[in-house]
Structures are given as structure tokens and as C-alpha cells.
N, CA, C and O atoms as a Tinker XYZ file with bonds, in Angstrom:
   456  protein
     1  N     87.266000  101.693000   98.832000    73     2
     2  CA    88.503000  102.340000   99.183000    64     1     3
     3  C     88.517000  102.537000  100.701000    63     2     4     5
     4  O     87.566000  103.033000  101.304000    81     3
     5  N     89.627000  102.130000  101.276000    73     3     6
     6  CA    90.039000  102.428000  102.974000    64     5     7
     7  C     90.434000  103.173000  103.124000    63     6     8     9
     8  O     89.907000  103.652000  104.128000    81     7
     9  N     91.474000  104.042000  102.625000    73     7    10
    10  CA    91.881000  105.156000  102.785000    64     9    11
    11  C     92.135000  105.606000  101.528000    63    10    12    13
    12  O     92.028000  104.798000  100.606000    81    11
    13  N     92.601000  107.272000  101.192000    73    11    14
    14  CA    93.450000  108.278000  100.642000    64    13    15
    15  C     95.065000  107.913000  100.677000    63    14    16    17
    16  O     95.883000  108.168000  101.561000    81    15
    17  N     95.247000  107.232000   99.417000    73    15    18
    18  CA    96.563000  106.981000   99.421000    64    17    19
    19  C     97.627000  107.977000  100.047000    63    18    20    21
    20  O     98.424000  107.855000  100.977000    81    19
    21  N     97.270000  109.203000   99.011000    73    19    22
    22  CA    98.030000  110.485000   98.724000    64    21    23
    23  C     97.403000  111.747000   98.882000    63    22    24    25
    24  O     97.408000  112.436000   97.862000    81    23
    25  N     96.633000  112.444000  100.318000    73    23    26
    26  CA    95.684000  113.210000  100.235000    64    25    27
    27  C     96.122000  114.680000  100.213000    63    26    28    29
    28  O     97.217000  114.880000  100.739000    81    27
    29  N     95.644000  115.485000   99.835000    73    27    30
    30  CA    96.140000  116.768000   98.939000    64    29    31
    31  C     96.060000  117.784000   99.857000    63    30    32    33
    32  O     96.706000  118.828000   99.766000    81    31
    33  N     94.929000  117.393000  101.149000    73    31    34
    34  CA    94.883000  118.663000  101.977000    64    33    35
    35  C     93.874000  118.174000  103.069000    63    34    36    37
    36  O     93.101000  117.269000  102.755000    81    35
    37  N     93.826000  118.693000  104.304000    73    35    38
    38  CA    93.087000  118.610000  105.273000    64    37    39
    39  C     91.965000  119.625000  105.331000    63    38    40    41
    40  O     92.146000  120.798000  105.003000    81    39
    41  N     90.576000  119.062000  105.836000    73    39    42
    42  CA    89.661000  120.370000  105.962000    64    41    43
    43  C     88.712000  120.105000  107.340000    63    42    44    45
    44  O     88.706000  119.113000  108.069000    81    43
    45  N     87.999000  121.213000  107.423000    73    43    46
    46  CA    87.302000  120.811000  108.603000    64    45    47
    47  C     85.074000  121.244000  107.875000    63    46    48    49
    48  O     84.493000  122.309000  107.669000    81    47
    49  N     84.691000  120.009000  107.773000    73    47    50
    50  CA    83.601000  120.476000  106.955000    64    49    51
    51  C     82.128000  120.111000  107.959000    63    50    52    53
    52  O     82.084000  119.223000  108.811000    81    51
    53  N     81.261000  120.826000  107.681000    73    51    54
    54  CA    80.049000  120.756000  107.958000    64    53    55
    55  C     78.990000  119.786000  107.116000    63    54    56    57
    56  O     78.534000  120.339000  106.115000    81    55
    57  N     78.456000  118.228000  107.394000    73    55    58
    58  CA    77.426000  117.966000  106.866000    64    57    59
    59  C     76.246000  118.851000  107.054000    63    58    60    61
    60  O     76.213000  119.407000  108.152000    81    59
    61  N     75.052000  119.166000  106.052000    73    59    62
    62  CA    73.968000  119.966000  106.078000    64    61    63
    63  C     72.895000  118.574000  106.589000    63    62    64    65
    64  O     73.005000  117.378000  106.317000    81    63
    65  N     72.085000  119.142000  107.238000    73    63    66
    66  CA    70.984000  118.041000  107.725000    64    65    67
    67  C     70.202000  118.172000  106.315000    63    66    68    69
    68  O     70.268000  118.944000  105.358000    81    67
    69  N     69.449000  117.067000  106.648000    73    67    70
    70  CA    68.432000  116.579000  105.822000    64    69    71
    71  C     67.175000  117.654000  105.283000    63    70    72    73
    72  O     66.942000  117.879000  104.095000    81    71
    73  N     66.572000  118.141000  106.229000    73    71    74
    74  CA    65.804000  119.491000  105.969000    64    73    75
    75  C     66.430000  120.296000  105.825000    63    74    76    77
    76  O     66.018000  121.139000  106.621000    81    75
    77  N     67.535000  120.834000  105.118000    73    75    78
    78  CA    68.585000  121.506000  104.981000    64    77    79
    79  C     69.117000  121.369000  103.596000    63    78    80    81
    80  O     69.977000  122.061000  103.051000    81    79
    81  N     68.254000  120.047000  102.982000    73    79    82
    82  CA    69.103000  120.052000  101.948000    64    81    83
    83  C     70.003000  118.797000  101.371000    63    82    84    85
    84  O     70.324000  118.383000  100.258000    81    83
    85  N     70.231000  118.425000  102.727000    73    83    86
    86  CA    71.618000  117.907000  102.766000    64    85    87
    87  C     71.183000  116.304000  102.490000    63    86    88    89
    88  O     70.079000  115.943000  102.083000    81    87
    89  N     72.413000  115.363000  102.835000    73    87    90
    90  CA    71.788000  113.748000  102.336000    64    89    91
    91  C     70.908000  113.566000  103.101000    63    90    92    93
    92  O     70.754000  114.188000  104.151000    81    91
    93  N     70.013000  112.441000  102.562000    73    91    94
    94  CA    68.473000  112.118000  103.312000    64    93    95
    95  C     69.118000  111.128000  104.282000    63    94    96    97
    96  O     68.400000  111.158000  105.281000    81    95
    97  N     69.868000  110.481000  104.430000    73    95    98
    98  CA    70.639000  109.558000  105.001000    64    97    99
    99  C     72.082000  109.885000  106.049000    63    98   100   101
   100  O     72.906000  109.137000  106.575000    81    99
   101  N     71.954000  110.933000  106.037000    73    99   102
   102  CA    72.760000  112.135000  107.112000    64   101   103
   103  C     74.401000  111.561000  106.042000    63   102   104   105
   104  O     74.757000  111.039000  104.985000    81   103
   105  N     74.938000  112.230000  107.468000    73   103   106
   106  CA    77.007000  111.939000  107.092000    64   105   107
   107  C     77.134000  110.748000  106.107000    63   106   108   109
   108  O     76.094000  110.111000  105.945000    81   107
   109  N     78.039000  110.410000  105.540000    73   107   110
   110  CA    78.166000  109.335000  104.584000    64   109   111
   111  C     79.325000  108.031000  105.763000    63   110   112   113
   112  O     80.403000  108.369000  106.251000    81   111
   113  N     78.905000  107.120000  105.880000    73   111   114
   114  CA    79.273000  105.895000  106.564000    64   113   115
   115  C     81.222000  105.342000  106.009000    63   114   116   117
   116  O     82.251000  105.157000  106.660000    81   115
   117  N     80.828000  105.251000  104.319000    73   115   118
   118  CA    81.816000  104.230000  104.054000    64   117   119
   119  C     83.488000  105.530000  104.618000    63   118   120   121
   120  O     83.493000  106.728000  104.899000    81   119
   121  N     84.456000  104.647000  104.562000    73   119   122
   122  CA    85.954000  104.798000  104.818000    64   121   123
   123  C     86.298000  106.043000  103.769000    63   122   124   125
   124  O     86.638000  107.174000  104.117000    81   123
   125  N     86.156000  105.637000  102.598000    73   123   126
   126  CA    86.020000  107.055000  102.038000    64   125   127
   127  C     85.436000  107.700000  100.928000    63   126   128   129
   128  O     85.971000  107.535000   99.832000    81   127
   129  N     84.208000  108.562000  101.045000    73   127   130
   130  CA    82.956000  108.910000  100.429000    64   129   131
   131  C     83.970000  109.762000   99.274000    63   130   132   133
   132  O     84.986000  110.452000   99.353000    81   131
   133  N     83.041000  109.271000   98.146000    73   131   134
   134  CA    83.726000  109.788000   96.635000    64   133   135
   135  C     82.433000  110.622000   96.407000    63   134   136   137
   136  O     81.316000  110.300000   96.813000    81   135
   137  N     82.810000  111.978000   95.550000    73   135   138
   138  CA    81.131000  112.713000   95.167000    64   137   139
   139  C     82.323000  113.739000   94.520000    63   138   140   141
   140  O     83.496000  113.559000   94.192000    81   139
   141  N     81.388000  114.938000   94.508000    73   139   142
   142  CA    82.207000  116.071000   93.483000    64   141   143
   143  C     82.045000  117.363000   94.351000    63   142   144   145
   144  O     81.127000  117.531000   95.154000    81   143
   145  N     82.976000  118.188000   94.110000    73   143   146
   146  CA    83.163000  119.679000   95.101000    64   145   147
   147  C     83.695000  120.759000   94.536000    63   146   148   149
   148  O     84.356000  120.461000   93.541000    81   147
   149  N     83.678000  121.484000   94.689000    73   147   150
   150  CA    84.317000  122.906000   94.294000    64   149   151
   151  C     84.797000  123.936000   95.072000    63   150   152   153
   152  O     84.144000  124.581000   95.892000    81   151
   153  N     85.849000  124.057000   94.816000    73   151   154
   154  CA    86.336000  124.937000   95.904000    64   153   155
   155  C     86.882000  126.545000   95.129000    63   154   156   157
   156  O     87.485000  126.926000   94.126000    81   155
   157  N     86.098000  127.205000   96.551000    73   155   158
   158  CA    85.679000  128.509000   96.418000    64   157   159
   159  C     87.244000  129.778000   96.648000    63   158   160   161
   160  O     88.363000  129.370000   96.961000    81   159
   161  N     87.047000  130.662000   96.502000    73   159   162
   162  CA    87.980000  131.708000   96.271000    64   161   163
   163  C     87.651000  133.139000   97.176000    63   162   164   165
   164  O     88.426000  134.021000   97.544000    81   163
   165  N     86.226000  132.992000   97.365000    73   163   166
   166  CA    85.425000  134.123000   97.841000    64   165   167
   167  C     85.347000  135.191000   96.764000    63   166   168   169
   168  O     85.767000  136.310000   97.060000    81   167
   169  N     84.924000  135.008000   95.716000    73   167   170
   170  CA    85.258000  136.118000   94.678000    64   169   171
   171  C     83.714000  136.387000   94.215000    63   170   172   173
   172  O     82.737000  135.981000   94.845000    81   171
   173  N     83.665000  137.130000   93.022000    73   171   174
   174  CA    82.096000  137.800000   92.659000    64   173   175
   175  C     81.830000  136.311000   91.850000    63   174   176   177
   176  O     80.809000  136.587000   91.222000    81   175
   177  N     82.088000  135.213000   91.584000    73   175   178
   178  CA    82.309000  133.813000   90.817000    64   177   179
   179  C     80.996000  133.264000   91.999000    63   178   180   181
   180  O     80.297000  132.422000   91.435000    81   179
   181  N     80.616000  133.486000   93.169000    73   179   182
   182  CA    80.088000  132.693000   94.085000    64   181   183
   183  C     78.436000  133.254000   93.811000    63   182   184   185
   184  O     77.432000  132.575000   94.026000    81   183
   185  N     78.460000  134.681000   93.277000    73   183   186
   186  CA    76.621000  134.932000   92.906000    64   185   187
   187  C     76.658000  134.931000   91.928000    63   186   188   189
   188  O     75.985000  135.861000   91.482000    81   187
   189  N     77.100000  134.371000   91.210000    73   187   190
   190  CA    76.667000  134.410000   89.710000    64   189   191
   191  C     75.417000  133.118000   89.484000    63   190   192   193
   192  O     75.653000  131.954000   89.809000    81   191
   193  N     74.735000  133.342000   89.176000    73   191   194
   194  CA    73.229000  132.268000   88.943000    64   193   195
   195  C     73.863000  130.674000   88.320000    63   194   196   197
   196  O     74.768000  130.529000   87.499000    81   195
   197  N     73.092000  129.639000   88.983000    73   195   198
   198  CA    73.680000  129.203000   89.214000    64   197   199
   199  C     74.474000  128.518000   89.831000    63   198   200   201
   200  O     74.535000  127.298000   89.678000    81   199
   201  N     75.366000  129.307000   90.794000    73   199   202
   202  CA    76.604000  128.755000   91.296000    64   201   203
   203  C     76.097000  128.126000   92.232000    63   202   204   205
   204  O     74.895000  128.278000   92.452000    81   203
   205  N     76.921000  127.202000   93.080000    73   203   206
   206  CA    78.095000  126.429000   92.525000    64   205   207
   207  C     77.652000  125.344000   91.742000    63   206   208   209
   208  O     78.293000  124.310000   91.933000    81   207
   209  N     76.763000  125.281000   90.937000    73   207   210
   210  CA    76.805000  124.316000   90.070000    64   209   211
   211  C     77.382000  124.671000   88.727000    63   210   212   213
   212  O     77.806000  123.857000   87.908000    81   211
   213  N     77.353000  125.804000   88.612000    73   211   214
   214  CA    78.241000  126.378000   87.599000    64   213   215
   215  C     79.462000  126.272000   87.834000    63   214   216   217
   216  O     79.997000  126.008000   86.758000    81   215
   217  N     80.250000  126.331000   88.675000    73   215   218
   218  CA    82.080000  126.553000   89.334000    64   217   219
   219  C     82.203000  124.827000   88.495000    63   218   220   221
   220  O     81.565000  123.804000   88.247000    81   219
   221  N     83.786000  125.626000   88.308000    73   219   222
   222  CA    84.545000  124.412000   88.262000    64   221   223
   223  C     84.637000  122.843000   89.441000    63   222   224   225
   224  O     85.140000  122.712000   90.557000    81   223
   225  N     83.898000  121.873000   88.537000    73   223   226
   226  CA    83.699000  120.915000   89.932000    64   225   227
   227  C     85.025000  119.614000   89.732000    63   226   228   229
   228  O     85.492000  119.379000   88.617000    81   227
   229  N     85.431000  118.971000   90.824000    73   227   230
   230  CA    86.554000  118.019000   90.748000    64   229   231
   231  C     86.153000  117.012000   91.523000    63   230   232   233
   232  O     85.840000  117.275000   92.684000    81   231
   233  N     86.074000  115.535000   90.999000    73   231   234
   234  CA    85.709000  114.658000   91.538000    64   233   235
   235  C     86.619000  114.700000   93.204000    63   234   236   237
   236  O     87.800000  115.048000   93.233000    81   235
   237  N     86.062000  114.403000   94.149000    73   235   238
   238  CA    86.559000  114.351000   95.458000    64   237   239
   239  C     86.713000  113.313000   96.455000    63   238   240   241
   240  O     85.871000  112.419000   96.364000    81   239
   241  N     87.487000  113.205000   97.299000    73   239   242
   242  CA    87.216000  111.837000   98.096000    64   241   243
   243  C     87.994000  112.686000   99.561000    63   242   244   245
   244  O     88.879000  113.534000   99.667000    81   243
   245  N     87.092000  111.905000  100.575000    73   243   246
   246  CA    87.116000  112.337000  101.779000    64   245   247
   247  C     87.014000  111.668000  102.648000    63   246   248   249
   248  O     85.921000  111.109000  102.741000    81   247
   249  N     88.144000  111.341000  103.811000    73   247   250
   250  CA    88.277000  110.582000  104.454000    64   249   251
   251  C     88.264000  111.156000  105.963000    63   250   252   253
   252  O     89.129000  111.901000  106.423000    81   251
   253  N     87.103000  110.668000  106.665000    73   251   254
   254  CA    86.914000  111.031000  108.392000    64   253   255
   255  C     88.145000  110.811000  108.765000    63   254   256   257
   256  O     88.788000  109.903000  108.239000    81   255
   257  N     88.733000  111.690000  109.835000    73   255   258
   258  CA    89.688000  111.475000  110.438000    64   257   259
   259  C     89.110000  111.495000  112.322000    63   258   260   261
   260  O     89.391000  110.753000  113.263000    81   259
   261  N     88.053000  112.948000  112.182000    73   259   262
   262  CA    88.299000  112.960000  113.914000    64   261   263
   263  C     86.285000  113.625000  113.865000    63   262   264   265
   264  O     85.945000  114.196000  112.828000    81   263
   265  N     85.531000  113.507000  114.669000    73   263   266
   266  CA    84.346000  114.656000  114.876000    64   265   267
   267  C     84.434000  114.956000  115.628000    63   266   268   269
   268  O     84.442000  114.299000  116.669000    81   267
   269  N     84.524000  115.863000  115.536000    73   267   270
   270  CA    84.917000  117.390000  116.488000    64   269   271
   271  C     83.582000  117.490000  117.229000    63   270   272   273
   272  O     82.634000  116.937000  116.673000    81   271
   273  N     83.371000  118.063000  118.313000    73   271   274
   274  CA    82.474000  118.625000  119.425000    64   273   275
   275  C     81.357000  118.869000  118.889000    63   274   276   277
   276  O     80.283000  118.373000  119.230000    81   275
   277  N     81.562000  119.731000  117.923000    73   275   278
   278  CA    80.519000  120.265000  116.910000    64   277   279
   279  C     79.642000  119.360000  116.121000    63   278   280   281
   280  O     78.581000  119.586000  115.540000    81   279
   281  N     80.225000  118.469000  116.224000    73   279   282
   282  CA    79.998000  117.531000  114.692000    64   281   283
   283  C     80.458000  118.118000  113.114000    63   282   284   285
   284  O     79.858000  118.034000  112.043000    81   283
   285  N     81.277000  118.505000  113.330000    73   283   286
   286  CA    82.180000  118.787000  111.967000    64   285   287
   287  C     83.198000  118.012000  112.143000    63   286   288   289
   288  O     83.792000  117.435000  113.054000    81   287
   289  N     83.243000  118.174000  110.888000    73   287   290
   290  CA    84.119000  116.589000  110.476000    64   289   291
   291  C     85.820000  116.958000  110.493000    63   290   292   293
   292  O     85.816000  117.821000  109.614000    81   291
   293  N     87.036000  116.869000  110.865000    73   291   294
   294  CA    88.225000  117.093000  110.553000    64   293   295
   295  C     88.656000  115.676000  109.422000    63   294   296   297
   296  O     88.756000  114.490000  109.738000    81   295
   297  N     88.822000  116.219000  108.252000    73   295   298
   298  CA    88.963000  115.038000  107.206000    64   297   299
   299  C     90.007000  115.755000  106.085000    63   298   300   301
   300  O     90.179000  116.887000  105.631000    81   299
   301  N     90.793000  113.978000  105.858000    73   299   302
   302  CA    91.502000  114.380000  104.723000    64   301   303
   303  C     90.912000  114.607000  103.429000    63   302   304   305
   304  O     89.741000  114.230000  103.477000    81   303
   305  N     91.241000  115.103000  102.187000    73   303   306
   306  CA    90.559000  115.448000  100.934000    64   305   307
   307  C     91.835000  114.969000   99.697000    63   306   308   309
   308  O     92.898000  115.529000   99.430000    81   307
   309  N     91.361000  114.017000   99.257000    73   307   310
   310  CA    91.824000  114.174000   97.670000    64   309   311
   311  C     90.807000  113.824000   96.792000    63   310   312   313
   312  O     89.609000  113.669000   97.025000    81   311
   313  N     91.551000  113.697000   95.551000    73   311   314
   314  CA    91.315000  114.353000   93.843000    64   313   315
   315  C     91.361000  112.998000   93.296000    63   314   316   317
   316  O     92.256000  112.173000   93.481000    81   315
   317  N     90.216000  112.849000   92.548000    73   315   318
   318  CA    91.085000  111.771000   91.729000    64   317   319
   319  C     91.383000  112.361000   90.408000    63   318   320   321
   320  O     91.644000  111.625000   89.456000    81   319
   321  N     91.366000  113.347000   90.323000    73   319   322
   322  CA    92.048000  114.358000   89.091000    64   321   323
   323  C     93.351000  115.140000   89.759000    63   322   324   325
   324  O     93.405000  116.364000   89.650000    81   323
   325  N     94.371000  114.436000   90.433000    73   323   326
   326  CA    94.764000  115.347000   91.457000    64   325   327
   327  C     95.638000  117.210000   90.629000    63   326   328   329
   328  O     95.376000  118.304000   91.128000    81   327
   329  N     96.133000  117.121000   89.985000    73   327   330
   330  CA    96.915000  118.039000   88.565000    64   329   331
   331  C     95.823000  118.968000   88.109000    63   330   332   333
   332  O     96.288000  119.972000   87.571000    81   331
   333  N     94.178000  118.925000   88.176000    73   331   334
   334  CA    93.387000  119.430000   88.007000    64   333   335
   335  C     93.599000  120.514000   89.098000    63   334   336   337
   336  O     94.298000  121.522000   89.007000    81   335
   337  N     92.635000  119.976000   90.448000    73   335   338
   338  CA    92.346000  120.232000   91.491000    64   337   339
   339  C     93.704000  121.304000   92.041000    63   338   340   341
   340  O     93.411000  122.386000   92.548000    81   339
   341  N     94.798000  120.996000   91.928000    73   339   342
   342  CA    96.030000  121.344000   92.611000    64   341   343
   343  C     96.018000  122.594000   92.432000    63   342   344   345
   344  O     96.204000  122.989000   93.583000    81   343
   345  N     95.897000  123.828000   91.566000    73   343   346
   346  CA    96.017000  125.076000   91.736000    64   345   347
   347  C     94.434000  125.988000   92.356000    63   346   348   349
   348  O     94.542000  127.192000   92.589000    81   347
   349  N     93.289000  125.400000   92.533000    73   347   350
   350  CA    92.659000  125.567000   93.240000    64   349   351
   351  C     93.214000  125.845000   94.832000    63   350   352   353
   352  O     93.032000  126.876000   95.480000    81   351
   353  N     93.850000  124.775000   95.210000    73   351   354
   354  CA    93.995000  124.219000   96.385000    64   353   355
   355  C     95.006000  125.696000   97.452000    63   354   356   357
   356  O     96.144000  126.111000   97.232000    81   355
   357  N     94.363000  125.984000   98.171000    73   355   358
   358  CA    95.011000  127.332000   99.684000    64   357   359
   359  C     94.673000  126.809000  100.793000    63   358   360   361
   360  O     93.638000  126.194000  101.051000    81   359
   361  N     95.588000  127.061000  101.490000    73   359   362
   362  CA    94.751000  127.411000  103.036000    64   361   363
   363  C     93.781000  128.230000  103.455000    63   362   364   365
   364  O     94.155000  129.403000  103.446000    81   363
   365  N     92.742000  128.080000  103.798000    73   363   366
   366  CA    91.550000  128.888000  103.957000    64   365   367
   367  C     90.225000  128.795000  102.840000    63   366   368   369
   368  O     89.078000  129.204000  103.020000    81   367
   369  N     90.917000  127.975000  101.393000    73   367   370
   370  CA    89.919000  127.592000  100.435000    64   369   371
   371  C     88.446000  127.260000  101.245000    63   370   372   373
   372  O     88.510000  126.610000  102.289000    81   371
   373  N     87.082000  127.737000  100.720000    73   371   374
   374  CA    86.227000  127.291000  100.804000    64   373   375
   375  C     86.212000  125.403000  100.406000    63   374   376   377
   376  O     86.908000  124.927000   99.509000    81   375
   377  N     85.317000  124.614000  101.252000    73   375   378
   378  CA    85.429000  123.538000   99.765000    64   377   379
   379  C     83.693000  123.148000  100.399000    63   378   380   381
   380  O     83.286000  122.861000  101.525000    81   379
   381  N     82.895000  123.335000   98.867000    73   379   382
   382  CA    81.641000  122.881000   98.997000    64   381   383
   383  C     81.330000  121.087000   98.434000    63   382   384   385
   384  O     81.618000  120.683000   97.307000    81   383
   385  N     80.809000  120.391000   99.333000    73   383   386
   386  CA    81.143000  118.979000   98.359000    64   385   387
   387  C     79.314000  119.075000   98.008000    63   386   388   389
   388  O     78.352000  119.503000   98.646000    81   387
   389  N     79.512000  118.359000   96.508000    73   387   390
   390  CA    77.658000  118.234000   96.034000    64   389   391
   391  C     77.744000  117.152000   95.650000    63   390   392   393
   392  O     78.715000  116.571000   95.164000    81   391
   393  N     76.471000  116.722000   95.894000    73   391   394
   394  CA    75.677000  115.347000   95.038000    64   393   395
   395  C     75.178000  116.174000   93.994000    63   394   396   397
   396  O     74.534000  117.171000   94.320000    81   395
   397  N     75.361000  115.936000   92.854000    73   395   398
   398  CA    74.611000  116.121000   91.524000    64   397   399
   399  C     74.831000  117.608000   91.616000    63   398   400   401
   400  O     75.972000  117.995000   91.869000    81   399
   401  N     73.756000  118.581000   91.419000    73   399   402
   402  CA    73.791000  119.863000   91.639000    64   401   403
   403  C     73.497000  120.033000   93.268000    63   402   404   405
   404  O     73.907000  121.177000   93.462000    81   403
   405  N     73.096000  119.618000   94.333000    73   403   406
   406  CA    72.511000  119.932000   95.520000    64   405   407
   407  C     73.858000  119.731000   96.288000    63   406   408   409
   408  O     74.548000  118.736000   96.065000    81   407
   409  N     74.285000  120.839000   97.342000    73   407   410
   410  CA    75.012000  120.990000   98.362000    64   409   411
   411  C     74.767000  120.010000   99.773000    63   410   412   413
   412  O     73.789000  119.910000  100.514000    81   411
   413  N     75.834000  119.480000   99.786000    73   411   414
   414  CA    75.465000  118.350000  101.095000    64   413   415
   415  C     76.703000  118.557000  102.138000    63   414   416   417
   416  O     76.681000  117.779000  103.092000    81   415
   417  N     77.523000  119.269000  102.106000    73   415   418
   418  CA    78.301000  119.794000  102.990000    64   417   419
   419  C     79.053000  120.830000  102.912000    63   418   420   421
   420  O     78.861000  121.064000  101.719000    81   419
   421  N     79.816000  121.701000  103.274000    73   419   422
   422  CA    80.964000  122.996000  103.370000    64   421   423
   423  C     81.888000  122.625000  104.266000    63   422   424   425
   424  O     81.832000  121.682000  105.054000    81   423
   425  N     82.917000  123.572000  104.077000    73   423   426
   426  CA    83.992000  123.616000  104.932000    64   425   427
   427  C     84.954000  124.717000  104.753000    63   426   428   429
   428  O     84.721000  125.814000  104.246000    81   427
   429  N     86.272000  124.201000  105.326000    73   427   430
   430  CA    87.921000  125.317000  104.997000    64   429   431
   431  C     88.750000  124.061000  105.022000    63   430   432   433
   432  O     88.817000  123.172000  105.870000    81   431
   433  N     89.287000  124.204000  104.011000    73   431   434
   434  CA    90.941000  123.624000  103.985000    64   433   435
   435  C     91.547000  123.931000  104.888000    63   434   436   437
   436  O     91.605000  125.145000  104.690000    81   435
   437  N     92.250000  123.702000  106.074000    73   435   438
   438  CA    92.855000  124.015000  107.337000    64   437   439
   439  C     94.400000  123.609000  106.494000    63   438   440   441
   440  O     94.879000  124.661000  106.072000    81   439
   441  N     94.850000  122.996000  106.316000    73   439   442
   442  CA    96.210000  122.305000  105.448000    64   441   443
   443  C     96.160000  121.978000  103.999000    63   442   444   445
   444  O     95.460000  121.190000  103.364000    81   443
   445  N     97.172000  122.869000  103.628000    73   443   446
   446  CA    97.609000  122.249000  102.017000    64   445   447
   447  C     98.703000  121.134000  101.927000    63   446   448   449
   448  O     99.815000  121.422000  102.368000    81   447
   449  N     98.569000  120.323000  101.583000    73   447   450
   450  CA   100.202000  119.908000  101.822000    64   449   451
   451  C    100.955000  119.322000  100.007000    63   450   452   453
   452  O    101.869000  118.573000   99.661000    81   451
   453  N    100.063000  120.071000   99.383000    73   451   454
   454  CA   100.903000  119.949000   97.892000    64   453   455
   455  C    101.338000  121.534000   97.444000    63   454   456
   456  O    101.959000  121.733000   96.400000    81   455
């Protein structure tokens, strides 16, 4: 896939380094990295044992747009469940993306645009 046909929202996310957790192979290369995420609410749902492998997860796809100074990523985000995902979706949403159960990046939704 080259791009996000129809992308659901903009975010600005943090890859975790490698001793951190994060992919052994740093940022993900291809046009646009598919994996699974969950996006957060800030509610008592975030210590519950577990989490976030417990939270509701939605397949995800994420497309680099810009790296910022920081090295955080400004990227678009869609769903390929998009009707799932959609009432999750705020401005300011947490969004954690995971491989399997292990956390490999965070962020904020900066734009909703559904």
C-alpha cells in the first residue's frame, strides 16, 4: 500500500527505541506500516492489569507525512475496520500502536476529520 486512501485522522507519534521496547529494527520503512493500536481516553481503563493489551485493539495503518525536529512522526492514521474505530476517534485521543502485545510507539490525534 502507497498511501491511505481515506485517512480518519492525523497524529503526531513517538517511535520507542529498541532498548525501550520498541521495534528491533527502529521506525517502520514501508509507505504505509499496518499493525494494531488502541486508542486511549485517559480513564481508570489504562491500569487495569494488563492494559493495553486488554483495551479494545483496531487494526491500523499509518502513513509518514513529515519528522518533526524531535523525531516524532506527524502521520496520517486509518482503520481498516474504519465504523469500528470511528467512535473512539477525538482530538487529543491517546493512540498507542502494538506489535502483538508489546508497545512500539504513542502519540495524540492532533485532527479528526470523520
Amino acid at each position: 500500500m502507497q498511501q491511505i486512501e481515506e485517512p480518519m485522522a492525523e497524529a503526531v507519534i513517538r517511535w520507542l527505541a529498541s532498548e525501550d521496547g520498541g521495534r528491533r529494527t527502529g521506525p517502520p520503512t514501508a509507505a504505509v506500516y499496518m499493525s494494531t493500536a488502541t486508542l486511549a481516553y485517559g480513564d481508570e481503563s489504562e491500569v487495569q492489569p494488563g492494559w493495553p493489551a486488554s483495551a479494545e485493539v483496531f487494526s491500523v495503518l499509518i502513513q509518514r507525512v513529515e519528522v518533526l525536529d524531535d523525531g516524532r512522526w506527524r502521520c496520517l492514521v486509518g482503520f481498516l475496520a474504519p465504523d469500528l474505530a470511528r467512535p473512539w476517534l477525538h482530538d487529543g485521543a491517546q493512540i498507542l500502536v502494538l506489535e502483538g502485545p508489546r508497545l512500539v510507539a504513542s502519540g495524540r490525534l492532533i485532527a479528526v476529520f470523520v
